[in-house]
N, C-alpha and C positions, 0 to 999 in steps of 0.2 A: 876440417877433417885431417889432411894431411898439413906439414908446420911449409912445406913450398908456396910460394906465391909465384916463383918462376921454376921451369923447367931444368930440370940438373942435369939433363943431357943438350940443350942447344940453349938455355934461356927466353923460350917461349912461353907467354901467358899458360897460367891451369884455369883451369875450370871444373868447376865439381859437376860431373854425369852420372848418368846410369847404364853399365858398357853391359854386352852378352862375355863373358867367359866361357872359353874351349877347356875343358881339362883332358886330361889323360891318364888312366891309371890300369897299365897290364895293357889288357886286348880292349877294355871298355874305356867309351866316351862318353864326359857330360859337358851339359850346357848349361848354366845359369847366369841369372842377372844380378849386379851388382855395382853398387856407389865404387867410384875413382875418380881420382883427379885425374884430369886426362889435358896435354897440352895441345894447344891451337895449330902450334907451329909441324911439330915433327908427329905427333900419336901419341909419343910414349902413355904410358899410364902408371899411375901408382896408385897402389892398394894399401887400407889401412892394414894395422898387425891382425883385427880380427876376422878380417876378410882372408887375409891370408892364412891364418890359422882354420878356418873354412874351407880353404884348398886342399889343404893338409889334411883333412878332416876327409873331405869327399874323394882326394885321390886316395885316401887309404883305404876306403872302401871299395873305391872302383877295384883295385888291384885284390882283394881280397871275394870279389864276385857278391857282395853284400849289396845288393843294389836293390831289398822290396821296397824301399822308402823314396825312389825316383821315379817318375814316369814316365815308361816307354815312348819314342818319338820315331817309331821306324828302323830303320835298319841302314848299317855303311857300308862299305863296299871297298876291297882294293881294285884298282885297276889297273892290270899291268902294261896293257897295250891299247892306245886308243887307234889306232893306228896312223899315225906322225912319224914320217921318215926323220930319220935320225940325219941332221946337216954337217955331221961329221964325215 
């Protein structure tokens, strides 16, 4: 999949997986699964071009509210105060 056999950020083994992706587009989230090489050592990840082009794909939708083609998983939340004194 990807031309790495070691990590380009610390020189850690890859490993071809199957990771969850967060995206973000506007006020809307998704989540889907998707092949990467993902390194042992630190996490990084890397995504092929068509995957990435994928994200691209589904952030523009998110941001454009175009979302009949996902399936609903609940709802998010801000939170602005959990109530945690501030140790400043």
């Amino acid at each position: 999949m990807m031309p790495f056999e070691k990590c380009p950020v610390c020189g850690g083994e890859m490993v071809g997986k199957e990771v969850e992706k967060l995206l973000r587009g506007g006020v809307n989230t998704a989540i889907l699964r998707v092949p990467a090489e993902v390194c042992l050592r630190c996490g990084e990840r890397l995504y092929s071009q068509d995957v990435v082009r994928c994200f691209e794909r589904i952030r523009a939708k998110l941001k454009r509210h175009d979302t009949k083609d996902f399936q609903p998983m609940g709802q998010a939340f801000k939170v602005t105060n959990c109530g945690l004194e501030s140790s400043a």
